[in-house]
C-alpha positions as CSV (number, residue, x, y, z in Angstrom):
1,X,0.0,0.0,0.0
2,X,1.2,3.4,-1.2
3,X,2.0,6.1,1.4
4,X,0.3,9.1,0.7
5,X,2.5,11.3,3.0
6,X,5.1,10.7,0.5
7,X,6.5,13.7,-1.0
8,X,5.3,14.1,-4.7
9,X,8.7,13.1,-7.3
10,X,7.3,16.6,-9.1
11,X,8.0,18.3,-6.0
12,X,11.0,16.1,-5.1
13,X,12.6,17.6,-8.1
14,X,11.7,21.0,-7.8
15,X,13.4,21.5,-4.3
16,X,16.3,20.3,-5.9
17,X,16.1,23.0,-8.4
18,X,15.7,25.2,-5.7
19,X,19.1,24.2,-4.4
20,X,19.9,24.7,-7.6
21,X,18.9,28.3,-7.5
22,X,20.6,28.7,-4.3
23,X,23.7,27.3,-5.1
24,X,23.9,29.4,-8.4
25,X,23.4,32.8,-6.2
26,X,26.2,32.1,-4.3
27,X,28.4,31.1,-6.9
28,X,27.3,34.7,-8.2
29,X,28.3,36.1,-4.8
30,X,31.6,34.3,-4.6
31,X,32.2,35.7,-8.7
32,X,31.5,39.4,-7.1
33,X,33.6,39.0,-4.0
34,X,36.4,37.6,-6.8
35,X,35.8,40.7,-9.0
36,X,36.4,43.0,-5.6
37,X,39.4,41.3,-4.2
38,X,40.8,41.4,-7.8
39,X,41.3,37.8,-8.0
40,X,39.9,36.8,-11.3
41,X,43.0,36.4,-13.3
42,X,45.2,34.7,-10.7
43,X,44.8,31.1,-11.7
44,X,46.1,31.5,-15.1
45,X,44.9,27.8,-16.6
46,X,41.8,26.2,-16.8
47,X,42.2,22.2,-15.8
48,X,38.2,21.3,-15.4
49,X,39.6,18.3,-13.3
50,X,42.7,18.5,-12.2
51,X,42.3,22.2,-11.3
52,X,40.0,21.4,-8.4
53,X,42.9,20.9,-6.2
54,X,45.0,23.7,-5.4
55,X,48.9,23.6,-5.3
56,X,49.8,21.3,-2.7
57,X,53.6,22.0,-2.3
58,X,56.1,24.8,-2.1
59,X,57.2,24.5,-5.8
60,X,53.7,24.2,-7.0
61,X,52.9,27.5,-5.0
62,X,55.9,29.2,-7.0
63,X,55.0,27.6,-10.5
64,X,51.6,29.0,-10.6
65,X,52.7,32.4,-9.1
66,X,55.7,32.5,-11.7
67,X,52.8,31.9,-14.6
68,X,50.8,34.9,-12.6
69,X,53.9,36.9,-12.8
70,X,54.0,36.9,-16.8
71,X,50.8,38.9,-17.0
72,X,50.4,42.9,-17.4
73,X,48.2,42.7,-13.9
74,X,51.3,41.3,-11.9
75,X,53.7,43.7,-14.3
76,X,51.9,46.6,-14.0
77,X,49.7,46.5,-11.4
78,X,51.4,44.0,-8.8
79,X,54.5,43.6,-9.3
80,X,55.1,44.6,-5.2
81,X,53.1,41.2,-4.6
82,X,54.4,38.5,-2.3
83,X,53.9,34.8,-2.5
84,X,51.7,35.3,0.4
85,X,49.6,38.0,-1.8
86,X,49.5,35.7,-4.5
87,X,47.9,33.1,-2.3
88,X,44.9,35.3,-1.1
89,X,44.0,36.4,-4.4
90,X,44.4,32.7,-5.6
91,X,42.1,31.5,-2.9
92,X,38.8,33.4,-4.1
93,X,39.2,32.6,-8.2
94,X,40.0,28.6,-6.9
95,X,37.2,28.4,-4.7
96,X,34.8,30.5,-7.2
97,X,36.0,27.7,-9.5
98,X,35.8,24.7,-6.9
99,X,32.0,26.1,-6.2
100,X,31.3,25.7,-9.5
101,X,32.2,22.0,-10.0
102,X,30.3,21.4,-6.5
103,X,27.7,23.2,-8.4
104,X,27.9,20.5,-11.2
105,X,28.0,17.0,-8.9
106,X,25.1,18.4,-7.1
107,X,22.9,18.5,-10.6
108,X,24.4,15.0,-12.3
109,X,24.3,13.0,-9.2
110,X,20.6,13.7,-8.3
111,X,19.8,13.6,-12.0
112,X,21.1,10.3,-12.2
113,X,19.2,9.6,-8.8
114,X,15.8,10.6,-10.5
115,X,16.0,9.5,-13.7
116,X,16.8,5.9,-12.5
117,X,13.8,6.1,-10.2
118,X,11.4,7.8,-13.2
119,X,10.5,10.7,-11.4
120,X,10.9,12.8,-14.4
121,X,7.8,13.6,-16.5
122,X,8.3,14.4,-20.2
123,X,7.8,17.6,-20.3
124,X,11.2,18.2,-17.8
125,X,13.5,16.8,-20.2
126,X,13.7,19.2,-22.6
127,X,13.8,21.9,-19.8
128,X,16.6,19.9,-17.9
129,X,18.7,19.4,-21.0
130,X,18.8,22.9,-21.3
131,X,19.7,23.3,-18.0
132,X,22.6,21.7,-18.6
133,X,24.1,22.9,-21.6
134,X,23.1,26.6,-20.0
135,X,25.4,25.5,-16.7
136,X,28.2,24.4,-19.3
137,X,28.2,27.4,-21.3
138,X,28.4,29.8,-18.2
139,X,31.7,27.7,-17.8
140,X,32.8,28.5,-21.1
141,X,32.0,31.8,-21.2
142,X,33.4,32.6,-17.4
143,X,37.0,30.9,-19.5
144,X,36.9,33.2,-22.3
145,X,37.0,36.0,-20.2
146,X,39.3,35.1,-18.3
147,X,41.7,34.1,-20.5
148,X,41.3,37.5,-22.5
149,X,43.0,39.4,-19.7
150,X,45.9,36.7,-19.5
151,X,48.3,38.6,-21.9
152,X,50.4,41.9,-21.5
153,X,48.3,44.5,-22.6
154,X,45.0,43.8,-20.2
155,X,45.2,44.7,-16.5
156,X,41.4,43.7,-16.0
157,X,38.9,41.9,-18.1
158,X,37.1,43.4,-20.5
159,X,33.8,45.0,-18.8
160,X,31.7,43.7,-21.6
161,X,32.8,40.3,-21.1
162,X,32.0,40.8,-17.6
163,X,28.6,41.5,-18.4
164,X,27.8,38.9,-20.6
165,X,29.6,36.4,-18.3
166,X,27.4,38.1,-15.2
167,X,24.2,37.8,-17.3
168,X,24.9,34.5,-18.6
169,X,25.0,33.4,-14.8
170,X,21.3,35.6,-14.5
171,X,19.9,33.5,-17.2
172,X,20.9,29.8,-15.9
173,X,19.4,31.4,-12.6
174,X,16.0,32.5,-13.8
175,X,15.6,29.4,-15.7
176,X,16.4,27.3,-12.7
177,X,14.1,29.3,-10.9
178,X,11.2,29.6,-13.2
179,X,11.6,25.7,-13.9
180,X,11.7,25.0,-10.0
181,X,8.3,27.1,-10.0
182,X,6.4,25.0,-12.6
183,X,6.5,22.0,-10.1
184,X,6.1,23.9,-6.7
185,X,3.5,26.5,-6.9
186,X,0.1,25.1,-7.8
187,X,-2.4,26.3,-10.2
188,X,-4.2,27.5,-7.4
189,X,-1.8,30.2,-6.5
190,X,-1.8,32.2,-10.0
191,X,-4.1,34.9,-10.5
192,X,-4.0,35.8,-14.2
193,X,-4.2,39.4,-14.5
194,X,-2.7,40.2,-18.0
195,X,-2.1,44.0,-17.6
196,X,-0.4,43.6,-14.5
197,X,2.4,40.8,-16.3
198,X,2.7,42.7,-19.2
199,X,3.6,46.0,-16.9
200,X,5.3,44.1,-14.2
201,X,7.2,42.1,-17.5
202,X,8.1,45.5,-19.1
203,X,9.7,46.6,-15.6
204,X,11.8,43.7,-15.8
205,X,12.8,44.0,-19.1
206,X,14.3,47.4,-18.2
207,X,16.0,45.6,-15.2
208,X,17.4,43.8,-17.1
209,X,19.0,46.5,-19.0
210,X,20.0,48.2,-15.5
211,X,21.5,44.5,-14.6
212,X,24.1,45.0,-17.8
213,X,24.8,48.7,-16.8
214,X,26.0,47.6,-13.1
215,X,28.5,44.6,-14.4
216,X,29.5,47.7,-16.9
217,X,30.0,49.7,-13.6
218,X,31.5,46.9,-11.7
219,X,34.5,45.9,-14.9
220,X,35.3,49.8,-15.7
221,X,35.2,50.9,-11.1
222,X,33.0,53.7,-12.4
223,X,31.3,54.3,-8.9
224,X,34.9,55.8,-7.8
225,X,34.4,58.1,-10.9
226,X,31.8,59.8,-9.3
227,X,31.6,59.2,-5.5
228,X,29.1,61.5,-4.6
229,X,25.4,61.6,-4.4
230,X,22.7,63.0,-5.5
231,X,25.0,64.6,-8.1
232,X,27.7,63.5,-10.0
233,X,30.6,65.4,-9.0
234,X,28.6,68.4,-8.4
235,X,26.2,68.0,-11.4
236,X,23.8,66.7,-12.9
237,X,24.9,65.5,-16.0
238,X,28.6,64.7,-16.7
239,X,30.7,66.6,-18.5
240,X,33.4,65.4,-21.1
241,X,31.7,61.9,-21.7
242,X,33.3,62.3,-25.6
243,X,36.8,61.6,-24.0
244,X,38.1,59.1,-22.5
245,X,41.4,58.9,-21.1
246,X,42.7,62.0,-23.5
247,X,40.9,60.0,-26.3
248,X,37.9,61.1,-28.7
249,X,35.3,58.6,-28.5
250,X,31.9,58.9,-30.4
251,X,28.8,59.1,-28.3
252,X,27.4,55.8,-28.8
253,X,31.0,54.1,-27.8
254,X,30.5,56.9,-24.4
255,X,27.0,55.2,-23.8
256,X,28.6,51.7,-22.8
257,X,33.1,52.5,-22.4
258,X,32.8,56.2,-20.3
259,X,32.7,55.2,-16.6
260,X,30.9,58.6,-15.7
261,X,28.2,57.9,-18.9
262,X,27.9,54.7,-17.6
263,X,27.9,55.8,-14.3
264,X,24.7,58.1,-15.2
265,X,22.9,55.8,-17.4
266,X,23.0,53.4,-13.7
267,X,21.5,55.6,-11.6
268,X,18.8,57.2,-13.5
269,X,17.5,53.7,-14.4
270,X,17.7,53.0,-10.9
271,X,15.4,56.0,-10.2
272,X,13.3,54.8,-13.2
273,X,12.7,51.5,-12.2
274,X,12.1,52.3,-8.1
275,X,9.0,54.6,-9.8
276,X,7.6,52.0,-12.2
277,X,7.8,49.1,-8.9
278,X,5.7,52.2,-6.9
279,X,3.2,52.4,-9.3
280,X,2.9,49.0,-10.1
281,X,2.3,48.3,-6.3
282,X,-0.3,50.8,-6.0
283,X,-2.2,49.1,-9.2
284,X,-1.7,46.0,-7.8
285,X,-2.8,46.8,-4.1
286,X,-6.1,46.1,-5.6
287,X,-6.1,42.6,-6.3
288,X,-6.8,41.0,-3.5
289,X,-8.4,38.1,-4.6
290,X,-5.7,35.6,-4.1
291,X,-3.5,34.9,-1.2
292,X,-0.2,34.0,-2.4
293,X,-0.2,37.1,-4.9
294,X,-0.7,39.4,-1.7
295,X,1.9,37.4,0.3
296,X,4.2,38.6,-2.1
297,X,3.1,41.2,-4.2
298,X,5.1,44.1,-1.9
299,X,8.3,42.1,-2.5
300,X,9.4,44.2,-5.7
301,X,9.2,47.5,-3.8
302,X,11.0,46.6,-1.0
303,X,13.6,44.9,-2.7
304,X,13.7,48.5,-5.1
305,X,14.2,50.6,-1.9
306,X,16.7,48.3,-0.6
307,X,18.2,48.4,-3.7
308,X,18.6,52.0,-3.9
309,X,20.0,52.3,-0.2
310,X,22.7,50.0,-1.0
311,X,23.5,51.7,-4.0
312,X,24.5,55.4,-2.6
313,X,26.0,54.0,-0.1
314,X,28.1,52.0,-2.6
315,X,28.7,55.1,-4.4
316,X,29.5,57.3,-2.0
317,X,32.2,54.8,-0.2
318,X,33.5,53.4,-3.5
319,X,36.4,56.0,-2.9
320,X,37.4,53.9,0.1
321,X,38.2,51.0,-2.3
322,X,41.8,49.6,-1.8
323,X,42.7,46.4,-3.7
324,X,43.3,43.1,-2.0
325,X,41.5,44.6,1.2
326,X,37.8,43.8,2.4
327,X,36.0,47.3,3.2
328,X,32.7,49.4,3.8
329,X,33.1,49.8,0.2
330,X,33.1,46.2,-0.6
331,X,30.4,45.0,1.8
332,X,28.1,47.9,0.0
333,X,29.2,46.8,-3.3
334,X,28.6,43.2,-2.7
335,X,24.6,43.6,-0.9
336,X,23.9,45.6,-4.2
337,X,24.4,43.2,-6.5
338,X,22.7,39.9,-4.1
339,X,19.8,42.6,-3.5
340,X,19.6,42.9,-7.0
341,X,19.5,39.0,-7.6
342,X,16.3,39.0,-4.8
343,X,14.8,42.2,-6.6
344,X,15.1,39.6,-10.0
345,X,13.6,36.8,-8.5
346,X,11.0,39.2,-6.7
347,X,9.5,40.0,-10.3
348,X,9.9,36.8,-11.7
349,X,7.6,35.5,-8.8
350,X,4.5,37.8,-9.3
351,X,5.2,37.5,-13.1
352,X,4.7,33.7,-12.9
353,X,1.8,34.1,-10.1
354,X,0.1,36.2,-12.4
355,X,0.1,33.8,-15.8
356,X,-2.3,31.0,-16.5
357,X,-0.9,28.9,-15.0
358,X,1.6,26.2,-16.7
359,X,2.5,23.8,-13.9
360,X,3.9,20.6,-15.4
């Protein structure tokens, strides 16, 4: 006789995708804390296996620092480093790595688990296939830009490569997410309401658009360009956004390479966005027809306000930044971006509450 306390295989599988979704923030986290400590170009191979363990022995240690040492970072940027320095900096790029490979025997092994066992319907398979090649090419593309600053011209990765490696890691997130959401939330919960998605949709389409403008913040440090607030160095608008480092640049190329353009562009979309999620609160504050969507619909404008709280204080402290050292700076730098991930997530939620409803 069948138990009927037994916990449903659909269900089964989407907590796992949940730890999924956890697992991926933190590897997110770990890739920001990385970027701050300026650790990303330390390990200067990429060994998929072998690379999980890191050097074991004195000579290993000094192999992989003398590879470190053959790149314009070290040459012209830390050359004063010290084996010990080396090893801090290695640390957060290995374990950002390690994370990742944890990341990938927590999805096969259980995958394995539940396949064997059939708890996978047809409709997941599709969805879980792409899962997978989505985790693999966040690997790929993390490589690529990685190995672009491992030369003698490059003292940092390129900031567009940053973003599309940070957005990459937002896509495999949301589709973890939305996937895990499809075999958790019942029908029950959703409360279609068409002009609320399609406004609540359109706010995170311009999210995500904000979400590329803070990776091109984080890759060209252009809070530090402007550390002051509600100004930008004592106006509104900055000046000289045509030249760049004693260069002409067109006005286009100033939209996504000028640090104090793109410094602009990031804050008034934050204001624009914080607006939209106050008005779409309001409309929504109406709908009170379904319990779920009014557990959760104030989520978005809390997340917003949070959001914006974080971010003058990261601007305003980013002048305090001093490499290889964890500060106020960093800690406000760091809450903006996971804020931001919740904020993502936030709208995802009501955005999925407020469909049809397409549980599988």
């Amino acid at each position: 006789m069948q138990n009927k306390n037994l916990i449903n295989p659909s269900k089964l599988v989407g907590i796992w995708l949940l730890i999924g979704v956890g697992m991926i923030i933190i590897q997110i986290v770990l890739g920001g804390i990385t970027r701050l400590t300026g650790s990303g170009l330390s390990i200067t191979e990429w060994k998929p296996l072998l690379g999980a363990l890191p050097p074991l022995t004195e000579r290993e240690w000094q192999e992989a620092f003398k590879k470190y040492q053959e790149i314009a970072q070290f040459k012209q940027l830390n050359s004063h480093f010290t084996l010990s320095d080396f090893k801090f900096i290695f640390f957060w790029e290995w374990f950002h790595r390690l994370w990742a490979r944890f990341m990938g025997l927590v999805f096969i092994v259980p995958f394995i688990l539940f396949w064997v066992k059939g708890y996978f319907k047809k409709e997941m398979v599709q969805s879980l296939i792409i899962l997978f090649l989505l985790g693999g090419l966040q690997g790929l593309i993390g490589w690529i830009m990685v190995k672009s600053g491992l030369n003698d011209e490059n003292l940092y990765v390129s900031h567009i490569r940053l973003a599309i490696h940070f957005m990459a890691a937002l896509v495999l997130l949301v589709y973890t997410y939305w996937f895990a959401l499809k075999l958790i939330i019942p029908n029950a919960a959703s409360t279609f309401d068409s002009s609320l998605k399609n406004f609540a949709l359109a706010i995170t389409a311009l999210l995500v658009v904000q979400l590329t403008y803070g990776a091109f913040m984080a890759g060209l440090k252009a809070g530090a360009f402007a550390p002051t607030w509600p100004d930008i160095n004592g106006a509104i608008f900055p000046s000289s956004t045509t030249t760049l480092y004693g260069k002409q640049i067109s006005w286009f190329s100033g939209l996504i390479n000028h640090p104090l353009m793109v410094h602009f562009i990031h804050r008034t979309l934050g204001y624009v966005i914080a607006i939209l999620i106050a008005l779409w609160t309001v409309i929504s504050w109406k709908k009170k027809e379904n319990s779920f969507f009014n557990s959760i619909k104030l989520l978005p404008l809390v997340f917003v306000i949070i959001q914006i709280i974080l971010g003058v204080y990261a601007t305003i402290t980013s002048y305090k930044a001093v490499p290889q050292v964890w500060g106020v700076f960093e800690w406000n730098a760091q809450l903006h971006q996971l804020n931001a991930i919740f904020l993502l997530l936030a709208l995802c939620t009501v955005i999925y509450t407020l469909g049809k409803g397409n549980k599988i």
